[in-house]
C-alpha positions, 0 to 999 in steps of 0.5 A: 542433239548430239555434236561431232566432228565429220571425220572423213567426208566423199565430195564427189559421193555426196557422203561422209562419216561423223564421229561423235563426241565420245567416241560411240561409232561413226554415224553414216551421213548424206550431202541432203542431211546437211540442209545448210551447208553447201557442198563446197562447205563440207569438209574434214574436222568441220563440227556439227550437231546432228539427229541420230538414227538408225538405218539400213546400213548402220547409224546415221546423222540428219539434221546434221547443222554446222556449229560456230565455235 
């Protein structure tokens, strides 16, 4: 599973962007992927490990979990 940072993340549109490790292009992500994060919990720079996937609209995380440094 890869790791990245949420580099920009829309509270109230329940969607962000994660970049990951390397740099490879952000991946679309949605407040349902972040099964254990609470909304008020999302927020810029916060590292997490996700599944990658393709969707209609570009890469996409899911699964996406908070790592604990």
């Amino acid at each position: 599973m890869p790791t990245g940072t949420i580099t920009r993340f829309f509270t109230s549109q329940g969607y962000g962007y994660i970049t990951p490790d390397g740099n490879d292009g952000d991946y679309v992500v949605t407040l349902d992927e972040c099964s254990d994060l609470r909304r008020s919990q999302l927020s810029e720079g916060l590292r997490v490990q996700f599944d990658e996937g393709d969707g209609t609209t570009g890469l996409t995380a899911s699964n996406v979990v908070l790592l604990i440094d």
